[in-house]
MIKOLBA-100797 format. One line per 2 residues: number of its first residue (from 1); their letters; for each residue z negated, x negated, y of N, C-alpha, C. Coordinates in Angstrom, 2 decimals, padded with zeros to 5 digits, always signed. Last residue first. Layout:
N
NUM> A> Z:X:Y:Z:X:Y:Z:X:Y | ...;
END
This chain:
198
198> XX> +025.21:+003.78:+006.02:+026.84:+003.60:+006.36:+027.50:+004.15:+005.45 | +022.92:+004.76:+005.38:+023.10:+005.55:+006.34:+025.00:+004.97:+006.07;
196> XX> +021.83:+002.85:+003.31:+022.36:+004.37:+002.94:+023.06:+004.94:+003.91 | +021.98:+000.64:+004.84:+023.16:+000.56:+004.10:+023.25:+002.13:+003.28;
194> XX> +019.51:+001.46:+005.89:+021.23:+001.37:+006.83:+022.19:+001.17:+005.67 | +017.85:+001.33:+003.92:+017.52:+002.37:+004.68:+019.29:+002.42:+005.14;
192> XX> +017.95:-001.43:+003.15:+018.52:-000.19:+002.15:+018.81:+000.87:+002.86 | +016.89:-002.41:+005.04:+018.17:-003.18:+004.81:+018.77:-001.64:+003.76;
190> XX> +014.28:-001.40:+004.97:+014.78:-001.23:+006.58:+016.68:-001.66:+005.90 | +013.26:-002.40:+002.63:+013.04:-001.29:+003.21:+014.08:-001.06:+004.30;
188> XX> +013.46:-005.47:+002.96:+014.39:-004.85:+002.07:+014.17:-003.16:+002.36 | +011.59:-005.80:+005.69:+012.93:-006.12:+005.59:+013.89:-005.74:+004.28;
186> XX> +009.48:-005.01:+003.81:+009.54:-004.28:+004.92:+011.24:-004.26:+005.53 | +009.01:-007.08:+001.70:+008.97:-005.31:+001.84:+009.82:-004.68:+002.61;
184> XX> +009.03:-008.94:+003.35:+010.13:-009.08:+002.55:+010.54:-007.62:+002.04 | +006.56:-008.90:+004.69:+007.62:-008.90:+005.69:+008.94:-008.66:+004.43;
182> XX> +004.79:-008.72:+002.38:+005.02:-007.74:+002.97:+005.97:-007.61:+004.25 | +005.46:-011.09:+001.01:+005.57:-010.04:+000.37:+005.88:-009.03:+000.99;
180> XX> +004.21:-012.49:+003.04:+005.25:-012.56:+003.15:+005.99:-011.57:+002.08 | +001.40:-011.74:+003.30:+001.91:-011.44:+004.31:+003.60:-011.85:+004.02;
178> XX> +000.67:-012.44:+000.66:+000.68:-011.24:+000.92:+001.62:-011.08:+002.11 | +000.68:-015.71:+001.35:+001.42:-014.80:+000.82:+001.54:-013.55:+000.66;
176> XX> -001.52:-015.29:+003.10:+000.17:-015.87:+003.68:+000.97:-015.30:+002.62 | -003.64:-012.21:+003.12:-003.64:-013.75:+002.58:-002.06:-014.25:+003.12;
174> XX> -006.05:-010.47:+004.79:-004.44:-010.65:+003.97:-003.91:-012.24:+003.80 | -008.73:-009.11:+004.36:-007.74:-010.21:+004.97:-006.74:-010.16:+004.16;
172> XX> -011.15:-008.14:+003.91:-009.72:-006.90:+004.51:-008.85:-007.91:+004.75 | -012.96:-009.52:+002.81:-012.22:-008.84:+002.14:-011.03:-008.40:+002.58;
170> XX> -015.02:-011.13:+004.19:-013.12:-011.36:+004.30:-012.49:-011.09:+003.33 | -017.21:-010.32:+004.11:-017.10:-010.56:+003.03:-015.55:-011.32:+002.75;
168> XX> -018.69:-010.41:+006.99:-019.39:-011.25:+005.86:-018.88:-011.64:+004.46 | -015.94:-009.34:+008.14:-016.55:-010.77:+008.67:-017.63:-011.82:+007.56;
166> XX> -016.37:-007.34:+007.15:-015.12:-007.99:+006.80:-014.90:-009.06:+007.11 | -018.23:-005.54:+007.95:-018.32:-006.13:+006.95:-017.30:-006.63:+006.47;
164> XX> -017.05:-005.56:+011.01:-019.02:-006.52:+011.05:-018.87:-006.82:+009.01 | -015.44:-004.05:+010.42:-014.87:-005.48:+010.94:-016.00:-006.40:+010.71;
162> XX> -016.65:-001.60:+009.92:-015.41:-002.43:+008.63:-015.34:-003.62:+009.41 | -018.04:-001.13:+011.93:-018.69:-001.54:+010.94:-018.02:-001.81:+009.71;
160> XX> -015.88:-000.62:+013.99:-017.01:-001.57:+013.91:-017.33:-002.13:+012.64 | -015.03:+002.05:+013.19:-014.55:+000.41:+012.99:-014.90:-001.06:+012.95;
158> XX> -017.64:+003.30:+013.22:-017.33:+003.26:+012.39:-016.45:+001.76:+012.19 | -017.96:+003.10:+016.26:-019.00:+002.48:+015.37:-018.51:+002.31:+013.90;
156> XX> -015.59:+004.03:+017.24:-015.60:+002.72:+017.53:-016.82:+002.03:+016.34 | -014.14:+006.19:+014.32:-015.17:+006.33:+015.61:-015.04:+004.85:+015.78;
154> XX> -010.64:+006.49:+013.26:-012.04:+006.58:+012.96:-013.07:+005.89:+014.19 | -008.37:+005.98:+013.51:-008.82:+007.46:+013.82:-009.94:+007.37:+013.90;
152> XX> -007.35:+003.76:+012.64:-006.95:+003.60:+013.78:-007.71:+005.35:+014.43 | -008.14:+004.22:+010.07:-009.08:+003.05:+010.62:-009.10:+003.51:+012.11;
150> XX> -007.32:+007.21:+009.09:-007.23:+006.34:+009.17:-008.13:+005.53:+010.02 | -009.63:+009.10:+006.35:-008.90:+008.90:+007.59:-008.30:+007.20:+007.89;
148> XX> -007.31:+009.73:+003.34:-008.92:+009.73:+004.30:-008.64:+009.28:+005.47 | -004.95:+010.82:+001.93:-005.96:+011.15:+002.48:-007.16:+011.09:+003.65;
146> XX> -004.79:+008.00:+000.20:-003.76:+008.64:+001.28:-004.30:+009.39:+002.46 | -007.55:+006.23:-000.10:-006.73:+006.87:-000.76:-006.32:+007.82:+000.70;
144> XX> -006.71:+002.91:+001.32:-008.06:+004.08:+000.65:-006.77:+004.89:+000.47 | -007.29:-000.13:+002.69:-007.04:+000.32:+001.69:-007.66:+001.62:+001.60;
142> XX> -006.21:-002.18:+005.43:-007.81:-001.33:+004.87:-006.52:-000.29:+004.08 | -006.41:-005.89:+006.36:-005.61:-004.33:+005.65:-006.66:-003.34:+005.28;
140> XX> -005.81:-007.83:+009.08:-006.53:-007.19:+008.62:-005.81:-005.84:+007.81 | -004.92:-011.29:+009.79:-004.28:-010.22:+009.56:-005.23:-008.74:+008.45;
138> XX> -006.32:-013.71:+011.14:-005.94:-013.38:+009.54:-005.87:-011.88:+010.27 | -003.90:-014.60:+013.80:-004.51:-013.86:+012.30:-005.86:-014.29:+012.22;
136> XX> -003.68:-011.54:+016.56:-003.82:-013.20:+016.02:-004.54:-012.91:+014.54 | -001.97:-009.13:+016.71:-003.18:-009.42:+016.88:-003.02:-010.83:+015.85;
134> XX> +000.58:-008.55:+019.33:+000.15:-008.86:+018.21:-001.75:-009.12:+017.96 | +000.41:-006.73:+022.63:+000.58:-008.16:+021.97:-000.12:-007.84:+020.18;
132> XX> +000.29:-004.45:+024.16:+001.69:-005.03:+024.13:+001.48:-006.67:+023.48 | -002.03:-002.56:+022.40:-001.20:-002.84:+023.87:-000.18:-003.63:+023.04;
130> XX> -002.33:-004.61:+019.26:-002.80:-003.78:+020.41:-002.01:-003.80:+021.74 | -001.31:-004.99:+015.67:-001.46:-005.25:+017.20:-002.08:-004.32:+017.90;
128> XX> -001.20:-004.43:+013.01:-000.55:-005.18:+013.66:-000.83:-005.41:+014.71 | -003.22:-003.55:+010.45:-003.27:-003.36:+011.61:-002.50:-004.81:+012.30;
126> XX> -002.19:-001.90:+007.57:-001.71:-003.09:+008.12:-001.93:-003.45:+009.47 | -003.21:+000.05:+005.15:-002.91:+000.22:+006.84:-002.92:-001.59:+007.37;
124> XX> -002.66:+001.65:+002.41:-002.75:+000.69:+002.51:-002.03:+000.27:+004.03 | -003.07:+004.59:+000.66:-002.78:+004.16:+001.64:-003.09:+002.79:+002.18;
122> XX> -002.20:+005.97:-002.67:-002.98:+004.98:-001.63:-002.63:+004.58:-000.66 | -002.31:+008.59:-004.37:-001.48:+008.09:-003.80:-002.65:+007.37:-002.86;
120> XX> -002.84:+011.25:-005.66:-003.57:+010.42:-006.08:-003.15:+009.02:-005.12 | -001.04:+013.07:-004.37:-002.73:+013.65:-004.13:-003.52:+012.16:-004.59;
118> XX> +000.90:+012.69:-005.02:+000.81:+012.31:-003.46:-000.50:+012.49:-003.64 | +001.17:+013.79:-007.15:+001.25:+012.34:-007.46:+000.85:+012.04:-006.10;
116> XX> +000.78:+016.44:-007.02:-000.46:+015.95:-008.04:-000.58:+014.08:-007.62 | +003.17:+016.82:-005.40:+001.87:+017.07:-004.91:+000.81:+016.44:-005.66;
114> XX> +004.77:+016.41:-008.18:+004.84:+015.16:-006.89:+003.45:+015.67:-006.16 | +004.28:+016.01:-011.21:+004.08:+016.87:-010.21:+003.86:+016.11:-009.17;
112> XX> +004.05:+016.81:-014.28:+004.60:+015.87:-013.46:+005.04:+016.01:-012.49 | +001.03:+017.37:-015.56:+001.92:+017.62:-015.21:+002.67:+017.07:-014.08;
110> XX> -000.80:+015.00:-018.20:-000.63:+015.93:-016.94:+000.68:+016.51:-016.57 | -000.71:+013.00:-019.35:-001.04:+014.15:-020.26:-001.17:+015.14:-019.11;
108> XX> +000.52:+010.71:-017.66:+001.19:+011.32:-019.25:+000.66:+012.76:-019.70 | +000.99:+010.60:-015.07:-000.43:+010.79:-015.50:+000.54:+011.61:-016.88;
106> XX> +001.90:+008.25:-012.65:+002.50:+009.17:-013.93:+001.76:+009.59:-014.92 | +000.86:+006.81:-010.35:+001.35:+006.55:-011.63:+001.16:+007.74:-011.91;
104> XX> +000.35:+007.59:-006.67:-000.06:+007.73:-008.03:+000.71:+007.38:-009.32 | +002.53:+005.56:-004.57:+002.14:+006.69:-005.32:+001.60:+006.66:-006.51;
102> XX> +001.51:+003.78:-002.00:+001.89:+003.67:-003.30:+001.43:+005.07:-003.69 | +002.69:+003.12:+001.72:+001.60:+004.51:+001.26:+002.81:+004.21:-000.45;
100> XX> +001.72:+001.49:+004.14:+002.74:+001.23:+002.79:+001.83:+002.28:+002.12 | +001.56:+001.10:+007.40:+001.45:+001.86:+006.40:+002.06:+001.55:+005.20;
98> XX> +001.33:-001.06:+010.54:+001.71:-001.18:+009.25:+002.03:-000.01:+008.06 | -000.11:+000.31:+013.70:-000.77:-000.15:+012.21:+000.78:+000.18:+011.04;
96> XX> -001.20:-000.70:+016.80:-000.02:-000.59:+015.99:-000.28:-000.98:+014.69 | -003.45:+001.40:+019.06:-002.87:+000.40:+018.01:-001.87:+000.54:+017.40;
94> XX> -003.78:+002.67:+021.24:-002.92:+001.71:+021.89:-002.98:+000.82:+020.65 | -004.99:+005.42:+020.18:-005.53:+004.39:+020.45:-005.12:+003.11:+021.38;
92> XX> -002.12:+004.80:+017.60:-003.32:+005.56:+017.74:-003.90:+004.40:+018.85 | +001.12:+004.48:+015.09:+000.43:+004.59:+016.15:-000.77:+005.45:+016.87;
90> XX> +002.07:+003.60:+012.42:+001.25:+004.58:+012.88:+000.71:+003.79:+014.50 | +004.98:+003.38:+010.29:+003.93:+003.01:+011.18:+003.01:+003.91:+011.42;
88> XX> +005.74:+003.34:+006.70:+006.11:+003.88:+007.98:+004.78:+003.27:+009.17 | +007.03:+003.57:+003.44:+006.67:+002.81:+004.42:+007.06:+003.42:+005.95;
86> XX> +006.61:+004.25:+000.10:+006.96:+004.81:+001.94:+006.48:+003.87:+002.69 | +007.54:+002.95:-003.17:+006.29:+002.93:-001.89:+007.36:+003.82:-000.50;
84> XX> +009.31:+001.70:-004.65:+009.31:+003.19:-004.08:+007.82:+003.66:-003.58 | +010.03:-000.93:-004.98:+008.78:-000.63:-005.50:+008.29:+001.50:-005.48;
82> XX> +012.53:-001.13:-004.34:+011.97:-001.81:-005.64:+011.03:-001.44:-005.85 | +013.12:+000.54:-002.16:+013.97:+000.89:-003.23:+013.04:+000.00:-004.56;
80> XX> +010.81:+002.23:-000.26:+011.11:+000.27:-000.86:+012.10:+000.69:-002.05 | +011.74:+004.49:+001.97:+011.14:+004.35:+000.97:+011.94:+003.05:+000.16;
78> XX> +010.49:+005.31:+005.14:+011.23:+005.27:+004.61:+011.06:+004.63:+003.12 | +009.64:+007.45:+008.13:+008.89:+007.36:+006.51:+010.42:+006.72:+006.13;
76> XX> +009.02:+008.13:+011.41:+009.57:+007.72:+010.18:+009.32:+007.09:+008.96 | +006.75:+008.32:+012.95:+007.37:+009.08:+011.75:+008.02:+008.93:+010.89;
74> XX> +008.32:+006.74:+015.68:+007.26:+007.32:+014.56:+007.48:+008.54:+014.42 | +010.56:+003.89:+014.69:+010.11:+005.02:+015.52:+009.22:+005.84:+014.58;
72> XX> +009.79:+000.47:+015.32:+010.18:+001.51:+014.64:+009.69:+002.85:+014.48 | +009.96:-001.42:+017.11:+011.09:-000.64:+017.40:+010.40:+000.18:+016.36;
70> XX> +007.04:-002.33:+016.66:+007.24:-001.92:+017.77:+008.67:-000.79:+017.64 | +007.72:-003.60:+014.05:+006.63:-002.28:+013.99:+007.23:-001.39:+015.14;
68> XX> +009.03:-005.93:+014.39:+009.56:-005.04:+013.79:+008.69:-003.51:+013.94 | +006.75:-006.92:+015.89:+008.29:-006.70:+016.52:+008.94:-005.39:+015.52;
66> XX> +005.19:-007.08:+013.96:+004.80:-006.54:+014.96:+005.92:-006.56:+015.76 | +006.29:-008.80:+012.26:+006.65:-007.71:+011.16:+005.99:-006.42:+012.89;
64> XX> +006.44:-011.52:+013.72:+007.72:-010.73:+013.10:+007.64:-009.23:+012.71 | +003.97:-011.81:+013.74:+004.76:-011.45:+015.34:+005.77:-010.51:+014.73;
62> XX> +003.12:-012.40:+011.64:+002.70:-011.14:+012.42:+003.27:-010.56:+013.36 | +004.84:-014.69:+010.65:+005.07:-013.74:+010.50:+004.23:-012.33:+010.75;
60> XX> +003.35:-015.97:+013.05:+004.80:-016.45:+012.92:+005.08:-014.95:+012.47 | +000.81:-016.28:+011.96:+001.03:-016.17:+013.35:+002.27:-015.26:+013.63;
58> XX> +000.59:-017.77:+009.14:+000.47:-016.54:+009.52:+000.89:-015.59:+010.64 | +001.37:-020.37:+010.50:+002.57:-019.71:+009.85:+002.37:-017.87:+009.75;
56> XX> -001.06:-020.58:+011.58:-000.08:-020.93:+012.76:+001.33:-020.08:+012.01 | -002.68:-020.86:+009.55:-003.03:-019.59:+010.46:-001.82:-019.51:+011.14;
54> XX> -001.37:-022.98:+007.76:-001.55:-022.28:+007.30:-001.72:-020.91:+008.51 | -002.51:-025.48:+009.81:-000.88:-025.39:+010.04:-000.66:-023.52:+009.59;
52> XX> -005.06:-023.82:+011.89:-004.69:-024.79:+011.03:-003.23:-024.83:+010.87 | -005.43:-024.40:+015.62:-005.31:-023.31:+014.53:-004.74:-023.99:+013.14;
50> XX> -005.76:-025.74:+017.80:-006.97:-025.79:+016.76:-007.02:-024.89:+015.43 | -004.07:-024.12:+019.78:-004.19:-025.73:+019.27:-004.87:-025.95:+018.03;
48> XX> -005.58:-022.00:+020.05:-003.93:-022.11:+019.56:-004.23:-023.38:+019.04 | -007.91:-023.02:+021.38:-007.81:-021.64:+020.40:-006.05:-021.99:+019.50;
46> XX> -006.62:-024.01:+023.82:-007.40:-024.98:+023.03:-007.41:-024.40:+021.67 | -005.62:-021.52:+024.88:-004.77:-022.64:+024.38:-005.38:-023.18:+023.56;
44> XX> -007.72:-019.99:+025.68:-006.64:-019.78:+024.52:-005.78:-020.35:+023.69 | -009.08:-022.00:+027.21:-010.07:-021.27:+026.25:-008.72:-020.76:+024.87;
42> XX> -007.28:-021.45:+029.55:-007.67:-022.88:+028.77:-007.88:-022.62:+027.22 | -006.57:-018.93:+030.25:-005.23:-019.65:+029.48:-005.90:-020.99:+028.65;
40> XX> -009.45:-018.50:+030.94:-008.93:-017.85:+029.64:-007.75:-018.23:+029.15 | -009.03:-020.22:+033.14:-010.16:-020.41:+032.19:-010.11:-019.64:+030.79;
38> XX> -007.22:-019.26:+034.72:-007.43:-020.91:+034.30:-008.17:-020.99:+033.30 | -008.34:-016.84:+035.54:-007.41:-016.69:+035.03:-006.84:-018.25:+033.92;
36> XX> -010.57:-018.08:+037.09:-011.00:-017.02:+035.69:-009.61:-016.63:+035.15 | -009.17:-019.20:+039.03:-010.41:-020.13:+038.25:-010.34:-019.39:+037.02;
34> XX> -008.15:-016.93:+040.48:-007.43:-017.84:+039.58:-008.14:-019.15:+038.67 | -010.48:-015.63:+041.34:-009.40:-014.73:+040.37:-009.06:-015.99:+039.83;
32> XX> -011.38:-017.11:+042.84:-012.20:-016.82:+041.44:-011.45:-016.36:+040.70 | -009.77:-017.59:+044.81:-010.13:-018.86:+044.62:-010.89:-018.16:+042.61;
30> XX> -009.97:-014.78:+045.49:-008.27:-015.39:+045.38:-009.04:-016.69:+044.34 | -012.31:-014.39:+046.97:-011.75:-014.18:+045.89:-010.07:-014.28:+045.21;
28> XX> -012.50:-016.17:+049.20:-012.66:-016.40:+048.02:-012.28:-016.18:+046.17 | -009.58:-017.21:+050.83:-010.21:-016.13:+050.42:-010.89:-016.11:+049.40;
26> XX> -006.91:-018.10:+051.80:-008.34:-018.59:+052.02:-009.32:-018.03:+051.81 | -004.13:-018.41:+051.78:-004.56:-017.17:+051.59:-006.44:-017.83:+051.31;
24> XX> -002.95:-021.22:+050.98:-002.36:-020.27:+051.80:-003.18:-019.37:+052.05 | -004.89:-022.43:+049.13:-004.62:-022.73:+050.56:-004.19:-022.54:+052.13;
22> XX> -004.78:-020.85:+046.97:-005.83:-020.42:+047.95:-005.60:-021.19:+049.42 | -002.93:-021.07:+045.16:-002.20:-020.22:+046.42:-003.51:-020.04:+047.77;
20> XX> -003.79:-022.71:+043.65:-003.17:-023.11:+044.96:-002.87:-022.32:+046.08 | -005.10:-020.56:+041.89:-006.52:-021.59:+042.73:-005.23:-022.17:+044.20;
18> XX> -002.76:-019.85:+040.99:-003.46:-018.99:+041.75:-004.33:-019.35:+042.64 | -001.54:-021.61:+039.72:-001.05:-021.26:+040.84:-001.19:-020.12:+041.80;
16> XX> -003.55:-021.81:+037.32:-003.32:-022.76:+038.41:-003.08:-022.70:+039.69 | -002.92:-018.81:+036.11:-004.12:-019.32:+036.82:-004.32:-020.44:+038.01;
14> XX> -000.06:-019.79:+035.55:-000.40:-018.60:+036.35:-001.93:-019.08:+037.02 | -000.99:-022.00:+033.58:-000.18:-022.17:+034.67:-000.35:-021.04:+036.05;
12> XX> -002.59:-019.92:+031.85:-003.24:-021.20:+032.31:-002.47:-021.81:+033.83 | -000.33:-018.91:+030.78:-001.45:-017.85:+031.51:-002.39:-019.58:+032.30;
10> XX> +001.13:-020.03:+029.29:+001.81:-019.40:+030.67:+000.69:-019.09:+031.32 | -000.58:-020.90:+027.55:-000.09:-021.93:+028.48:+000.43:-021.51:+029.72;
8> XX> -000.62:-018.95:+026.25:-001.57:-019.68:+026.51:-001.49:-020.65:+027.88 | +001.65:-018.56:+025.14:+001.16:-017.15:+026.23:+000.51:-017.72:+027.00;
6> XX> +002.25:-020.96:+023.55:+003.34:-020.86:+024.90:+002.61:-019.76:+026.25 | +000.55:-020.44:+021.56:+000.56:-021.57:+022.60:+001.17:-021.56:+023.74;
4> XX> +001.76:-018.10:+020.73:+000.46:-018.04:+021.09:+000.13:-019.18:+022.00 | +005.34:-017.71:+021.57:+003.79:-018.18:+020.46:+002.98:-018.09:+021.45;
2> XX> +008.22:-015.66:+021.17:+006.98:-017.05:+022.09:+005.92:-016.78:+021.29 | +011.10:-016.08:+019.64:+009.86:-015.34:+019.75:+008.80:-016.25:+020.39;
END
């Protein structure tokens, strides 16, 4: 799987051999394209470099569970034999979001009633990526009940304003271990899923 250092680096190289190609092709803008292509592989790299050991492992398993996201087709709902959570993706937007939808507990003096239990049921959205790359960590989760909308639905101002308060409070973050809980989820999910199918 290539890293963040490696994109970094490809893109920096690309840039390089863009400012050279100006020798051939004498044109300014040739000369700016690849300066400004040089300048965001720099800017990224240095960014990579400077990432603690802890963000760098985060990294690792975003890619993983964002690979895994990518193949997995939508709609599909499948369910954690240990915890009996659903798990499924969502795509919106050009995002790729995670889902682990927990069902309501068992309301003793109520009736035991799957609609009653989906009605109380939490949605918990894992935003994995954009376009065709992961999103660098800390790794963002937004929590609410099944129901409401999702992040990936909701207005630019609105998202906005979970990210502007997730910045002051780094609530929506997902911690390394969470994140490995939830690749271990996801991989016993997917392992039960085929061994029902064989």
């Amino acid at each position: 799987m290539i890293g963040s250092r490696i994109e970094a680096a490809a893109a920096l190289v690309v840039g390089l051999a863009v400012v050279a190609s100006y020798l051939w092709f004498p044109h300014p803008a040739v000369l700016f394209v690849g300066a400004f292509i040089a300048g965001l592989g720099t800017a990224a790299l240095l960014g990579a470099l400077r990432r603690s050991p802890m963000l760098r492992r985060q990294e690792v398993m975003i890619r993983a569970l964002w690979s895994t996201g990518r193949r997995w087709p939508s709609g599909l709902v499948l369910r954690d034999p240990v915890t009996d959570s659903e798990v499924t993706v969502e795509r919106e937007r050009g995002f790729l979001a995670l889902v682990i939808i927990d069902q309501a507990d068992d309301d003793p003096s109520g009736p035991d009633d799957a609609s009653a239990r989906r009605r109380g049921a939490t949605a918990t959205r894992y935003l994995l990526g954009f376009g065709a790359a992961p999103v660098p960590p800390p790794l963002l989760r937004h929590t609410a009940a099944v129901h409401d909308p999702s992040p990936l639905r909701m207005s630019w101002r609105q998202a906005g304003a979970l990210v502007h308060f997730n910045e002051l409070t780094g609530a929506m973050e997902a911690s390394t271990e969470e994140l490995a809980d939830l690749r271990a989820q996801v991989d016993r999910t997917i392992a039960a899923a085929a061994e029902g199918r064989a």
